[in-house]
C-alpha positions in Angstrom: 34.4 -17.6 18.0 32.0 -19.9 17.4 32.3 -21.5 21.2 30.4 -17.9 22.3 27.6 -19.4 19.9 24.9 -20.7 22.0 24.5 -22.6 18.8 28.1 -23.1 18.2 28.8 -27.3 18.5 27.5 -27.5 14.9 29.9 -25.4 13.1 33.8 -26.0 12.6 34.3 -22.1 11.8 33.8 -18.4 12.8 30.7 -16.5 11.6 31.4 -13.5 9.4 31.6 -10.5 11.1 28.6 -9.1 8.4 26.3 -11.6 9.7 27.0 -10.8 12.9 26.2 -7.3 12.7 23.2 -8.1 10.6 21.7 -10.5 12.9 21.8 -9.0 16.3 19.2 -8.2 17.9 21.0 -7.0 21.1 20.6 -3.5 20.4 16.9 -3.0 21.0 16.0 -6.5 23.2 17.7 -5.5 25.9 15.1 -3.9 27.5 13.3 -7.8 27.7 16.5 -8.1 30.3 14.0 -7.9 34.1 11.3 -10.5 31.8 14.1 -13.0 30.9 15.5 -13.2 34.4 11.7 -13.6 35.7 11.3 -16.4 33.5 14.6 -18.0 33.5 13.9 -17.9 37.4 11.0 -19.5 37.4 12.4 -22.0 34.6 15.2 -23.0 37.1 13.2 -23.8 40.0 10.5 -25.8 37.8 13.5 -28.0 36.9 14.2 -28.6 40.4 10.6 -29.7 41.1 11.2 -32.4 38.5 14.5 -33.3 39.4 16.5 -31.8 36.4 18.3 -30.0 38.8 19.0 -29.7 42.2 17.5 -27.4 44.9 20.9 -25.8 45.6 21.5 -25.8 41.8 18.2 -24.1 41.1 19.2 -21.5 44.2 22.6 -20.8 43.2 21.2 -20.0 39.6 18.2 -18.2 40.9 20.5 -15.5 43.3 22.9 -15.3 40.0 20.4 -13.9 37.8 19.8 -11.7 40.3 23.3 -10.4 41.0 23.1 -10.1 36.7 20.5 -8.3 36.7 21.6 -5.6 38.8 24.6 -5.5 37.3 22.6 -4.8 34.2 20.8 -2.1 35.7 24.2 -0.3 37.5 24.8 0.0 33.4 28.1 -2.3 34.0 27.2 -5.1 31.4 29.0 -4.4 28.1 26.9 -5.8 25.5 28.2 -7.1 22.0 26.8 -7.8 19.2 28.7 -11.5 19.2 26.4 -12.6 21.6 23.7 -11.6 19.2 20.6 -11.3 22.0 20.0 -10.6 25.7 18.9 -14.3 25.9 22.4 -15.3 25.5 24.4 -12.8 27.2 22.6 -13.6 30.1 23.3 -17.4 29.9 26.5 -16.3 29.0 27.3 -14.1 32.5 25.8 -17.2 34.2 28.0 -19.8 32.8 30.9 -17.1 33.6 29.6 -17.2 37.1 28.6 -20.9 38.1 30.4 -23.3 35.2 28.4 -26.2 34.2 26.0 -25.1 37.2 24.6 -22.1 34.5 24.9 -24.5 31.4 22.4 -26.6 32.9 19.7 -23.5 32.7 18.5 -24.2 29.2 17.3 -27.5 29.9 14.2 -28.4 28.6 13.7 -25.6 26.7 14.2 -23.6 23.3 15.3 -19.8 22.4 12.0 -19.6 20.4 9.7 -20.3 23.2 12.1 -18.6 25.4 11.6 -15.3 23.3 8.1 -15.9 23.5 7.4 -15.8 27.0 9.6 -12.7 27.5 7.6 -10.8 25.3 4.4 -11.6 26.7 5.7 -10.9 30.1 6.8 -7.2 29.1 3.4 -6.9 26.9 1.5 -7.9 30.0 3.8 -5.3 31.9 3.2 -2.4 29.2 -0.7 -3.1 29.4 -0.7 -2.6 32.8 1.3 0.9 32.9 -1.1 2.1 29.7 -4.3 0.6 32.3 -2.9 3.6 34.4 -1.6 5.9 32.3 -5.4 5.8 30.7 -6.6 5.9 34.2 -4.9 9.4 34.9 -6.2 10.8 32.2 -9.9 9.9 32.3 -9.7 11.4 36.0 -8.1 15.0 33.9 -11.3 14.6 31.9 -13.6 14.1 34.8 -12.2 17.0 36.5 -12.5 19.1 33.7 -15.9 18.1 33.0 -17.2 18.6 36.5 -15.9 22.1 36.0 -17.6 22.7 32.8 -21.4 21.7 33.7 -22.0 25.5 33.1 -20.0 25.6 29.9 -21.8 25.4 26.4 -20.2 24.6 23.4 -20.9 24.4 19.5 -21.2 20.8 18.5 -19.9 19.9 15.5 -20.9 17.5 12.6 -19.0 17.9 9.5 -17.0 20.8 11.5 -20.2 22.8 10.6 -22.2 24.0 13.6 -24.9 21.9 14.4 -26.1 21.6 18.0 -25.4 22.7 21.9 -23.7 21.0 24.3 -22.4 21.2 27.6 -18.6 21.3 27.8 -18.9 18.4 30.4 -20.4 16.3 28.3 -17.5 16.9 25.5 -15.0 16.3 28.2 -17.0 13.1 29.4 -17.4 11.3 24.9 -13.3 11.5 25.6 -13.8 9.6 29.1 -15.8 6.9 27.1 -12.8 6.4 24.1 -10.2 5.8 26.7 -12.9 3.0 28.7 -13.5 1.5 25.4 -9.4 1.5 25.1 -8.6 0.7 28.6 -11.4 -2.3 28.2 -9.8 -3.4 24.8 -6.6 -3.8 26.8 -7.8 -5.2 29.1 -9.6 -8.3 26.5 -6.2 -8.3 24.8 -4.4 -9.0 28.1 -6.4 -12.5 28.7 -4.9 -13.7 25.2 -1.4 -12.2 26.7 -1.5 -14.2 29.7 -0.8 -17.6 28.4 2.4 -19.5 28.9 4.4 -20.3 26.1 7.2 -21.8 27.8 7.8 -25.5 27.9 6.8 -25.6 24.2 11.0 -25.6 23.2 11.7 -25.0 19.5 8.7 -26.2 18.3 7.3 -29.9 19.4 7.7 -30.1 22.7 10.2 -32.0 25.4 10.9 -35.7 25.9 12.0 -34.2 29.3 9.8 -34.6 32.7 9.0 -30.5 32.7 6.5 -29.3 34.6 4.5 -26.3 32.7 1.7 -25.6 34.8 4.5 -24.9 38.0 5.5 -22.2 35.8 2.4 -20.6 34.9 2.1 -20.1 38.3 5.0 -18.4 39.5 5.0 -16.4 36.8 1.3 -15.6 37.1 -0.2 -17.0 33.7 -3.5 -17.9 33.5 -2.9 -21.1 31.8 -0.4 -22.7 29.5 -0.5 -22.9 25.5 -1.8 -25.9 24.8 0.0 -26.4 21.0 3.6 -26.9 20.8 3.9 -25.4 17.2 1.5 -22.5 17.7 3.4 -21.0 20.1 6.8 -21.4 18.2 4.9 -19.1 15.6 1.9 -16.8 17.4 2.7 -13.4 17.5 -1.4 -12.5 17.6 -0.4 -11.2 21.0 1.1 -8.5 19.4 -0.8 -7.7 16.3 -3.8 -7.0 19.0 -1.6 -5.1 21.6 -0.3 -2.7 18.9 -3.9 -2.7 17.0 -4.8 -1.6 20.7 -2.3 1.2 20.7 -3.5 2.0 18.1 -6.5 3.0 18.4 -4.9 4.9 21.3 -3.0 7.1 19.2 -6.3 8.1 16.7 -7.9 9.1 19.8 -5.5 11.6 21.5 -4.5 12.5 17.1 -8.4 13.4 17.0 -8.6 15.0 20.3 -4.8 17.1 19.4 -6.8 18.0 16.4 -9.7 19.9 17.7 -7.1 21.9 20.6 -5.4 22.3 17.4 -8.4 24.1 15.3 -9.9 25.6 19.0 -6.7 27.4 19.8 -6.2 29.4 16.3 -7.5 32.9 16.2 -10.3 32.4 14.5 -11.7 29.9 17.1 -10.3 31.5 19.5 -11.9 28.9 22.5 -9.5 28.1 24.7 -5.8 29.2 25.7 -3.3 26.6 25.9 -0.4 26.5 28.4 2.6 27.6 28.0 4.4 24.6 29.0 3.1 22.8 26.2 3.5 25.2 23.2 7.1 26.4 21.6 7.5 29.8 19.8 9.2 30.9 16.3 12.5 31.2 15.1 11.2 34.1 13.1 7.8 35.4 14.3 8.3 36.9 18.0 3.9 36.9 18.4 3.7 33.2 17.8 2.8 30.8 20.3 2.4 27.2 18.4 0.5 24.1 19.5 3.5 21.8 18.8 2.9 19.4 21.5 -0.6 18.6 20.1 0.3 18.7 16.7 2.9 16.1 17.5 0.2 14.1 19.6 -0.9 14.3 16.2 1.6 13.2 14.0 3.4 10.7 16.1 -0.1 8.5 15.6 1.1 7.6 12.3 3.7 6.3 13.6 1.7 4.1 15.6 -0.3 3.2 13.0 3.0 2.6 11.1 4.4 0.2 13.6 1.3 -2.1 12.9 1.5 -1.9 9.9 4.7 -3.2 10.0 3.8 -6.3 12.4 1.0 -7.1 10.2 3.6 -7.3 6.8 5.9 -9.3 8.8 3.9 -12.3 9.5 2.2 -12.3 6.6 2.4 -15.5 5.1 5.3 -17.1 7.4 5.1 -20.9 7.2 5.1 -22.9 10.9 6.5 -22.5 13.0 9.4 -20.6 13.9 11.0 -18.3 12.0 14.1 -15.9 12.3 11.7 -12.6 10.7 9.8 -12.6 14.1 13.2 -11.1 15.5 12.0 -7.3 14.3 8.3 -7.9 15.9 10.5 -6.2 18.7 11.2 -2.9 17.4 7.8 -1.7 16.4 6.1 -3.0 19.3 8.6 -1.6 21.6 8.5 1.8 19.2 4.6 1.8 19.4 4.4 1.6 23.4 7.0 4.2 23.7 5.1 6.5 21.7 1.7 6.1 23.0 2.6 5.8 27.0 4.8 9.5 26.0 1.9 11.0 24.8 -0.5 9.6 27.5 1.9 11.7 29.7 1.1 15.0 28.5 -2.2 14.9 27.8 -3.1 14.8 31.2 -1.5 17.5 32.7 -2.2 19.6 29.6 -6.0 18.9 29.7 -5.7 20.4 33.5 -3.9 22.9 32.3 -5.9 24.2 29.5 -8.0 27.4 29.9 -11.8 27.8 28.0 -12.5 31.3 26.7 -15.9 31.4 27.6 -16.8 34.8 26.9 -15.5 34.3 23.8 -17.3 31.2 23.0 -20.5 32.7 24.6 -20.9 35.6 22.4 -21.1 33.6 19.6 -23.1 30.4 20.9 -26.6 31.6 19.3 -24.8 32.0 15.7 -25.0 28.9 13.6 -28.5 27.9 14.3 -27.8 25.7 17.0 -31.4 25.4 17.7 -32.9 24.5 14.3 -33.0 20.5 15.8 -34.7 21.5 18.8 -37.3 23.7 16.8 -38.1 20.5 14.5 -38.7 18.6 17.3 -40.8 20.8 19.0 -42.6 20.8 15.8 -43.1 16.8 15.5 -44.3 16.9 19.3 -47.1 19.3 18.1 -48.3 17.0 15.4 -46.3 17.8 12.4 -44.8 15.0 10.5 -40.6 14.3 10.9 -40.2 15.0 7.1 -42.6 18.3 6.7 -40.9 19.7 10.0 -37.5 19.2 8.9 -38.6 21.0 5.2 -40.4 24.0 7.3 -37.2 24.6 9.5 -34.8 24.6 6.7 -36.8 27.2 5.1 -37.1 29.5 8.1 -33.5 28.7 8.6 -33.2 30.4 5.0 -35.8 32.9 5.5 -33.2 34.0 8.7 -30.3 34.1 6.9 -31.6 36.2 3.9 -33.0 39.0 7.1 -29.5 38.2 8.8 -31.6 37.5 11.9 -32.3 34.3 14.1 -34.8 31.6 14.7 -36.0 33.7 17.8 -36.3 36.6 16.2 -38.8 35.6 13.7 -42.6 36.8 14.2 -45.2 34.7 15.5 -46.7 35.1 12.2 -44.2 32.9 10.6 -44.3 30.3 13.1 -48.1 30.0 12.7 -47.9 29.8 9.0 -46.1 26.5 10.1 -48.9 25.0 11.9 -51.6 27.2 13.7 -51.2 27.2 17.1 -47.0 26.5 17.3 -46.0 29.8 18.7 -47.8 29.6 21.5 -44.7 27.8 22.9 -42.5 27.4 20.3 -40.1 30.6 21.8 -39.6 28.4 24.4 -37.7 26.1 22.9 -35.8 28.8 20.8 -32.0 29.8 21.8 -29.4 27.8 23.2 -30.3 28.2 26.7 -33.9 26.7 25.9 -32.2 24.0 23.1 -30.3 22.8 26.0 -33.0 22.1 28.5 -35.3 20.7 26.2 -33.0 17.5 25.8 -34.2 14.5 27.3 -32.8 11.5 26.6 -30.4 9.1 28.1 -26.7 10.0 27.5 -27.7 13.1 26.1 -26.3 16.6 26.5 -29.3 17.3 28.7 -27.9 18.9 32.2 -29.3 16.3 34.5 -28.4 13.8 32.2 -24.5 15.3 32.1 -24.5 16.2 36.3 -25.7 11.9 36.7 -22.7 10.8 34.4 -19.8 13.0 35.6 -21.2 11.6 39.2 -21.2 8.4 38.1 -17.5 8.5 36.3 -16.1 10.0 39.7 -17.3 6.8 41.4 -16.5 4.0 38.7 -13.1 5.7 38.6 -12.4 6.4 42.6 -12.1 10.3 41.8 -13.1 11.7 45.6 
């Protein structure tokens, strides 16, 4: 069996049938199937440049990987774990088709470096669908923010109420997390696009290849300048799955706060249907399980580079057979973050804010205590002695079960003589909310510039 081996000259008998089983990685590279073609395409006709092989030779290898890879995708290859990878039973269905034409493919070059590029030609792929996914739902955001200018919510420190703000500009700190992720990418896609093939196993080629061809038809940036780095890097992927990470923790905290908003004692908004499930025992419920999934399937994200980061941990140069299972949590991390970038899209669009609800409650919580201490400061009374004075009215309200407006002038002069001449101006959420000034605030002028701006920066008509 060994003759199947791409490997095989080197042994006299038969691998055990364990090893085998234990070693394939068939089973979860095949997806790499449209990159190795790509590269092995590009490979061939790079050798023909240099005269390792001929022009027809490169062009009857070039339409056979073709033919293979549509046979692949018609679901008519049978894949076996004897072959071990989708490396070899591609060179394998091309030594089938063209004889020593298709044993000539591998020239100048190594499984290891082979594997490489693969892998950063899917990442580069996957980057670019996330780019878009993000895209889709920034625009959701953008669209539900421009719909909310009129909307004021509770803000939240320490899930305790602490100040107003407009539900565009909640909708628009979301639009910012997925620009900081989609940028991230974006960075991490520059260290992607670099060429490992032409490296072979791990010092180079005595052969006249030509790397730089290469790059370019394959679109890399440049080549990997170190032969035994790039038998060994996997830094690509520690970054893209960090990357997805941090992904993940954004839509978890996000499915977090739908989570707490759409319980009955919230009560702020009304999911879909769509997007919730019911009980096997309780007719009246309608659960969030969508969300709380969002939620959960984060750690298994986080999981996944966890278990990239384990893996290379202390692996000596340069190549070395461990970096076979990068594959499964990167390829398990993407799945799960581009399948939850799907719903939360249409599920954002789809999402309806109680506003009554939310309205007849706005003025509990004090949600204008900040605004009252700065209206103090900008009369002349210190930061510190401010803060001290509102936290006592805010006491002296809660013991007459009453609010900041409702207190007498009297007490607002005992502050500082003078302050309630306009300090009921700046009491209530209405007034808290107009009395912000600052840049990337919650003020409304400040909110109506950025959702304009966002609608331009991300081509939303």
């Amino acid at each position: 069996m060994s003759s199947q081996k791409t490997w095989g000259g080197r042994f006299s008998g038969s691998t055990d049938e364990r090893v085998e089983a234990f070693t394939e990685s068939i089973s979860f590279d095949r997806r790499l199937y449209l990159q190795d073609v790509q590269g092995s395409q590009a490979h061939a006709r790079m050798l023909a440049e240099v005269g390792l092989l001929s022009s027809a030779e490169a062009e009857q290898i070039c339409a056979a990987l073709t033919e293979i890879k549509q046979q692949i995708e018609r679901g008519e290859m049978t894949f076996s774990i004897k072959l071990e990878d989708i490396h070899t039973h591609i060179e394998r269905a091309l030594i089938e088709r063209l004889g020593d034409v298709g044993r000539k493919l591998h020239t100048g070059r190594s499984r290891n470096d082979q594997v490489a590029t693969d892998v950063k030609l899917w990442v580069r792929d996957a980057i670019d669908q996330l780019d878009l996914l993000l895209l889709s739902l920034q625009k959701a955001l953008v669209e539900a923010a421009a719909d909310s200018l009129d909307l004021v919510l509770p803000g939240y420190t320490h899930l305790q109420r602490a100040q107003p703000v407009l539900g565009a500009h909640y909708f628009l700190a979301y639009v910012e997390k997925y620009q900081r992720d989609r940028e991230r990418l974006q960075d991490t896609r520059k260290r992607v696009n670099v060429l490992p093939l032409g490296a072979a196993a791990l010092a180079g080629t005595s052969l006249p290849i030509d790397r730089e061809s290469v790059a370019r038809k394959l679109g890399f940036a440049s080549v990997a300048r170190n032969s035994l780095d790039v038998s060994s890097d996997r830094d690509f992927l520690l970054e893209f799955v960090f990357d997805l990470s941090v992904i993940a923790l954004h839509l978890s905290g996000w499915a977090e706060e739908w989570i707490l908003w759409a319980t009955t004692e919230f009560n702020f908004l009304e999911l879909p249907d769509a997007f919730c499930t019911g009980s096997s025992i309780m007719p009246h419920k309608k659960n969030p399980d969508v969300l709380e999934l969002i939620r959960g399937k984060a750690a298994r994200v986080v999981g996944d580079l966890q278990q990239l980061l384990v893996l290379v941990r202390g692996l000596p140069l340069a190549y070395n057979r461990d970096l076979q299972e990068d594959k499964t949590a990167l390829f398990d991390a993407f799945d799960t973050v581009a399948a939850s970038l799907e719903l939360a899209a249409p599920l954002i669009a789809q999402t309806r804010f109680r506003r009554d609800v939310i309205a007849a409650r706005l003025e509990d919580g004090y949600l204008d205590a900040t605004t009252l201490m700065e209206y103090c400061i900008s009369q002349g009374v210190p930061m510190r002695a401010a803060h001290e004075a509102v936290g006592k009215l805010v006491r002296l309200c809660e013991e007459r079960g009453c609010r900041l407006a409702d207190l007498s002038a009297d007490v607002y002069e005992s502050v500082r003589p003078g302050l309630s001449s306009g300090v009921y101006q700046v009491l209530g959420v209405a007034n808290a909310l107009q009395a912000f000034r600052s840049f990337g605030s919650t003020a409304p002028t400040q909110v109506e510039s950025q959702v304009t701006w966002w609608r331009q920066q991300l081509g939303i008509g």
